[in-house]
C-alpha positions as CSV (number, residue, x, y, z in Angstrom):
1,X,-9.8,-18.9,34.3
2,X,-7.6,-16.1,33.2
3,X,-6.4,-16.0,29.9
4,X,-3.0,-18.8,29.1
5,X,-0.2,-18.7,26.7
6,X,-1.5,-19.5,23.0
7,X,-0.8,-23.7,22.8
8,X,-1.6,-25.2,19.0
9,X,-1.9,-28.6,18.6
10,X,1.4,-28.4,16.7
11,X,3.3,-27.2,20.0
12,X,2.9,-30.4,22.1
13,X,2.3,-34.0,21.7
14,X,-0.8,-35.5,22.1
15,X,-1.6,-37.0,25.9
16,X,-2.1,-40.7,26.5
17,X,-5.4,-39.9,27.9
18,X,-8.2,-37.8,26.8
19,X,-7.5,-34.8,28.9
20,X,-6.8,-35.4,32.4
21,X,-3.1,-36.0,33.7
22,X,-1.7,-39.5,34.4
23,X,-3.0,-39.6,38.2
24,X,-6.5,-38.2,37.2
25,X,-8.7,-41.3,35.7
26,X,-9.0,-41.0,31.6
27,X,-11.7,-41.3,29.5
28,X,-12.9,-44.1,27.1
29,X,-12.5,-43.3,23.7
30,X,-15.7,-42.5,22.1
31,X,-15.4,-46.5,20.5
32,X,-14.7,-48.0,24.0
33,X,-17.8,-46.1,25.0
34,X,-19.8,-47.1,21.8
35,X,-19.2,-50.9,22.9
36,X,-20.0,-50.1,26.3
37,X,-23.5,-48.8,25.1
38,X,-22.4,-45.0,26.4
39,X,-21.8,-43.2,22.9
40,X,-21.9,-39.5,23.6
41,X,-21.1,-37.7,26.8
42,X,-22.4,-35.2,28.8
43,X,-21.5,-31.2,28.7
44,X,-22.5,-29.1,31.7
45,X,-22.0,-25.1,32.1
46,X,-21.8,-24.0,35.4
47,X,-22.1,-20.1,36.2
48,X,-20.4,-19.6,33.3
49,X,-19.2,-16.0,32.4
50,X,-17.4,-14.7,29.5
51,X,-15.0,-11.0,29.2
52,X,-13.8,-9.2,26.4
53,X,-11.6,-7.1,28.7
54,X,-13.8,-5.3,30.8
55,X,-16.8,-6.1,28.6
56,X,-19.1,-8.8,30.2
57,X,-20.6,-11.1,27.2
58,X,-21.8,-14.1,28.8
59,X,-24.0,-13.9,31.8
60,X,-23.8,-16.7,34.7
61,X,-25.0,-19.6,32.1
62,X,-26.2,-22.5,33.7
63,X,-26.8,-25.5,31.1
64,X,-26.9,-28.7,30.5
65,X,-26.1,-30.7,27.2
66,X,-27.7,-34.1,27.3
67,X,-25.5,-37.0,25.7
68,X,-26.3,-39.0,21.9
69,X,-28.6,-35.5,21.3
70,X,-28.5,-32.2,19.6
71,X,-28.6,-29.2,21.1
72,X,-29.1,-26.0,19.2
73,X,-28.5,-22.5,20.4
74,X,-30.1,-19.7,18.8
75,X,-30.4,-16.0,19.5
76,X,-29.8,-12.8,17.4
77,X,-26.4,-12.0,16.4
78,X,-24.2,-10.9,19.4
79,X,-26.4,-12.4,22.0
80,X,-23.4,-14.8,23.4
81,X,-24.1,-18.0,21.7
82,X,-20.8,-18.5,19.6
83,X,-19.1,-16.8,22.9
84,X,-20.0,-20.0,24.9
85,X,-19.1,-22.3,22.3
86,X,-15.9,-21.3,22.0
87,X,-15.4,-20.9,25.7
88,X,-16.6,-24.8,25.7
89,X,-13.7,-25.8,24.1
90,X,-11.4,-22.9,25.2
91,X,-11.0,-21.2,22.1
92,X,-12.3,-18.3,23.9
93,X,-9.2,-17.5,25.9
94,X,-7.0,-17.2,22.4
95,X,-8.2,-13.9,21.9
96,X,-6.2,-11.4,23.4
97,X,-7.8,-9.9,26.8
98,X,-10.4,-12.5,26.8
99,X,-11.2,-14.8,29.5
100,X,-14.2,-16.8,31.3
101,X,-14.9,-17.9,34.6
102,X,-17.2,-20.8,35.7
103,X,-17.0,-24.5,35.1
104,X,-17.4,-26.6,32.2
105,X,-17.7,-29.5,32.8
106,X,-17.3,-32.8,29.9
107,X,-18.7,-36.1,32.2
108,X,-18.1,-34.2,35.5
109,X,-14.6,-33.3,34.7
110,X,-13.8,-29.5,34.8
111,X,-11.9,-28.6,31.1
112,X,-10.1,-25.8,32.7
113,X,-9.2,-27.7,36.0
114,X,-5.0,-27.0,36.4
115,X,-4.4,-30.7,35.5
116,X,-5.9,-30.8,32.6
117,X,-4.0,-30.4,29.2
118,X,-5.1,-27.9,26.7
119,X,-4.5,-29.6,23.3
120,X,-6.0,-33.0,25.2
121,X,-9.3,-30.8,25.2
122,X,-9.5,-29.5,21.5
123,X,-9.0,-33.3,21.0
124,X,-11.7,-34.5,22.8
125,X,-14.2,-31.7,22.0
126,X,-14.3,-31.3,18.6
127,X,-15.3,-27.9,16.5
128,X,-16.9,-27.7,12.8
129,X,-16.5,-24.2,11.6
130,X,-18.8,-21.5,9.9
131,X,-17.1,-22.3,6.7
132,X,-15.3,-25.2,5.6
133,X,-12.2,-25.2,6.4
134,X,-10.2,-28.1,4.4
135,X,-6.1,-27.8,4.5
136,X,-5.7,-26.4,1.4
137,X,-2.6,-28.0,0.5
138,X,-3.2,-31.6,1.3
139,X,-5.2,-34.3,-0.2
140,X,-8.6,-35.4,0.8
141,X,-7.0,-38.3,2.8
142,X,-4.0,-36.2,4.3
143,X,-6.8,-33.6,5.6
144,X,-8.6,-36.4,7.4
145,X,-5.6,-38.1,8.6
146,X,-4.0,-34.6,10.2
147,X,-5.1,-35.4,13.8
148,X,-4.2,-38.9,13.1
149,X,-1.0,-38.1,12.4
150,X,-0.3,-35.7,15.7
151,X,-1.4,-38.7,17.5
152,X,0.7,-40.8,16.0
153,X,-1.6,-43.0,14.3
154,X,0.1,-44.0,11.1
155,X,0.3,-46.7,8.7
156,X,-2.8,-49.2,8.3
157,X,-4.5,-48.0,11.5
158,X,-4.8,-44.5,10.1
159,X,-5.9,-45.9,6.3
160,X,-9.3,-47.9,8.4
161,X,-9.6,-44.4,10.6
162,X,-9.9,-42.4,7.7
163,X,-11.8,-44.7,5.9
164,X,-14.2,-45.0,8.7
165,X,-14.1,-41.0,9.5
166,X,-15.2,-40.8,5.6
167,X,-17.7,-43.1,5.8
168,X,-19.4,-41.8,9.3
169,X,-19.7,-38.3,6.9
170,X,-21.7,-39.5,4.2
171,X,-18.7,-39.0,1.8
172,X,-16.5,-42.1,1.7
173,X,-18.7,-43.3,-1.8
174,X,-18.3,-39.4,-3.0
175,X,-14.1,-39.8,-3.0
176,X,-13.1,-43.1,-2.3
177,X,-11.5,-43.2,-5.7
178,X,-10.0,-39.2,-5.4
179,X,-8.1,-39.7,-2.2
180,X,-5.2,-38.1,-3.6
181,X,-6.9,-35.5,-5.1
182,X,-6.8,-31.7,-3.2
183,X,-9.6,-31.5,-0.5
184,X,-10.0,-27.8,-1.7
185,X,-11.2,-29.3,-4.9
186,X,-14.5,-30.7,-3.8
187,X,-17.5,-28.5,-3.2
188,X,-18.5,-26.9,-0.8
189,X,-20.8,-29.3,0.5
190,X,-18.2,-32.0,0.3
191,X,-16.0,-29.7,1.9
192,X,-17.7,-29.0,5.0
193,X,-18.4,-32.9,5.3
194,X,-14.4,-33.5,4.9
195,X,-14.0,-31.5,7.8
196,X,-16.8,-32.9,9.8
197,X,-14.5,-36.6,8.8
198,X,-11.4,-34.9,9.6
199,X,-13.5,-33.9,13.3
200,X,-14.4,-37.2,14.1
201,X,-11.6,-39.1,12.8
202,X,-10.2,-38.6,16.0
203,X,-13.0,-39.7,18.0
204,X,-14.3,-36.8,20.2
205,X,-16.2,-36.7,22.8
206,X,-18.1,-33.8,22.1
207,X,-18.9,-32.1,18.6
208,X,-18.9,-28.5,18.4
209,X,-20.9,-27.0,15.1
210,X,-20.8,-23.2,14.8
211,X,-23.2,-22.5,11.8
212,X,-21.7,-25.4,9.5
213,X,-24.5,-24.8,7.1
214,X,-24.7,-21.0,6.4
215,X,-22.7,-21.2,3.8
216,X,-24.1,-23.9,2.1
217,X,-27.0,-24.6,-0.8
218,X,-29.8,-26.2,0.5
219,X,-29.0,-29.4,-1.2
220,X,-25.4,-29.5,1.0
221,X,-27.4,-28.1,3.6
222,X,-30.2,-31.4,4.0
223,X,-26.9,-33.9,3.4
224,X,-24.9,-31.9,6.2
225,X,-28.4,-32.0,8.6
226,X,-29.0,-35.8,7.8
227,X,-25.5,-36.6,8.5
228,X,-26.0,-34.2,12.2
229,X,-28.6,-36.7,12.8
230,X,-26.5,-39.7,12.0
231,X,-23.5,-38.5,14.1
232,X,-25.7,-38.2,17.7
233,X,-26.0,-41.7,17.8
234,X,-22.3,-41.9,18.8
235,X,-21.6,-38.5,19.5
236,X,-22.9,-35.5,22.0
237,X,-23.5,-32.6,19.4
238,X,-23.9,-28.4,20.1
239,X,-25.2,-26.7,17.4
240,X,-25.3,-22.9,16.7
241,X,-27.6,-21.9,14.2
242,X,-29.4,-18.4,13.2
243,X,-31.7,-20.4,11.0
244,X,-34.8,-21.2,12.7
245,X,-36.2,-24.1,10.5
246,X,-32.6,-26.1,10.7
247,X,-32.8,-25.8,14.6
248,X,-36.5,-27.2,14.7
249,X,-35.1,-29.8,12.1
250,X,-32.4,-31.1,14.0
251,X,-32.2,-30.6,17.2
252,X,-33.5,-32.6,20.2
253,X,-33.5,-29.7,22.6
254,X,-33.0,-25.8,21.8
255,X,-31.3,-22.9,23.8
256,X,-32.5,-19.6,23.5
257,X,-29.9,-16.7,24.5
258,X,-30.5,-13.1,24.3
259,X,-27.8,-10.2,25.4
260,X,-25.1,-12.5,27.0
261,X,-28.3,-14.5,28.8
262,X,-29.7,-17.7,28.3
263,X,-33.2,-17.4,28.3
264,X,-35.3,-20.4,27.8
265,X,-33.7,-24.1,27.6
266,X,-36.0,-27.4,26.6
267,X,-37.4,-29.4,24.0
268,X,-36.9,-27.9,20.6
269,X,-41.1,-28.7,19.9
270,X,-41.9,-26.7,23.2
271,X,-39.3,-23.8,22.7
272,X,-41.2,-23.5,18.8
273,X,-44.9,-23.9,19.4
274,X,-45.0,-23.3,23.8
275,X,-42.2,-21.4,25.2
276,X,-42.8,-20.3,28.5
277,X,-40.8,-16.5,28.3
278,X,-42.7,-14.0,25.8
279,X,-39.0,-12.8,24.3
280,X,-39.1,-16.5,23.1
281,X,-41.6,-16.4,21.4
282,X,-41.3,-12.8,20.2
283,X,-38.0,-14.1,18.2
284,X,-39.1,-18.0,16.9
285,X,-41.8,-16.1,15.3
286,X,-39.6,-13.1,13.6
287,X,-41.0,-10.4,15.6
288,X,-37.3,-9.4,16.1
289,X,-33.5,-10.7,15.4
């Protein structure tokens, strides 16, 4: 996995399938999988490693991310955790002199197998960033329908995507009568919630969340956490979070990293009140990080 060209989603044309090549079997779409009863899917690390040039940041992670739950990842800062979600959906390898090696794997198939097509794998694994990050000029609706659109979903079928994206986010009664109105204009709240529409609006596989509350009042913050819990039934969510009460508030099972290491994985009640390595413990109750 050494590091590629820089590809935008503006350079190519969406695939026909998820991510894999014409003679490699494609997904379902995440709402072919919802009728099927098979919602979210699931994410497996494999020895995975992570460089900044000669530095080593991500140790041999082996982890598993179970599908329709949430799975936080905590540590202090700089332990690896945002490293590995980046390198999940190969954001990593953007950044020049950086590269991983290792598998991930989304349902068995390896994202950085030689078949597979980059911009097919932002698609299908989609991120939710630190702070909102609505297209500032476009509407509301335009915002959500920009991944529509490079898939050339148009017309009627992108007015009941967008409608549906808005309503999966908890925010389709907040605008329905504003959709022309700038996305930058709503708050913050409602802006990280636009992009979380303008995530799934595409239908994913996987949702990527890299601390989509920490810049958030608590208010936004509960709607945003309510909604995380709403979302798992049809999607497989990753969490990072530095805030310790949000993790045991939302998440189903919780990843403990330290140093480029992962060093406890399991139920988020058992990493909190039981966890079975001392440096655990040490940080869920604040005795450093």
């Amino acid at each position: 996995m050494t590091p590629e060209p820089t590809t935008t989603l503006t350079d190519v044309d969406l695939p026909e399938t998820p991510l894999t090549t014409p003679e490699v079997p494609a997904h379902e779409s995440a709402s072919e999988a919802a009728a099927n009863g098979k919602n979210g899917r699931r994410l497996s690390l494999q020895d995975l490693k992570a460089f900044y040039g000669d530095n080593e940041a991500v140790h041999g992670i082996n982890l598993e991310y179970n599908p329709n739950e949430v799975t936080a990842m905590i540590g202090p800062s700089g332990c690896g955790k945002s490293t590995v979600l980046r390198c999940i959906n190969r954001m990593h390898e953007e950044i020049p002199g950086a590269y991983s090696t290792g598998k991930v794997l989304l349902d068995g198939l390896d994202v950085y197998a030689s078949d597979v097509d980059l911009t097919a794998v932002r698609r299908a694994i989609g991120m939710v960033f630190q702070k909102p990050t609505p297209f500032p000029t476009l509407s509301i609706f335009d915002n959500v329908a920009a991944g529509l659109k490079l898939a050339g979903i148009k017309g009627v079928e992108a007015s009941d995507r967008v409608e549906w994206a808005l309503k999966g986010a908890g925010l389709w009664n907040e605008v329905k009568d504003r959709l022309n109105s700038p996305g930058i204009g709503l708050s913050g709240g409602q802006q990280q919630r636009l992009c979380i529409a303008r995530t799934i609006a595409v239908e994913p596989e996987l949702i990527l969340m890299d601390e989509p509350c920490s810049a958030l009042d608590p208010i936004a913050t509960l709607r945003v956490e309510e909604l995380i819990q709403e979302l798992k039934e049809q999607f497989t969510i990753v969490i990072v979070t530095h805030n310790m009460q949000q993790a045991a508030r939302v998440a189903d099972r919780t990843a403990f990293f330290l140093l480029g290491d992962l060093v406890e994985v399991g139920p988020t009640e058992s990493i909190f009140t039981n966890p079975t390595d001392s440096r655990t413990e040490e940080y869920v109750s604040g005795k450093f990080g």
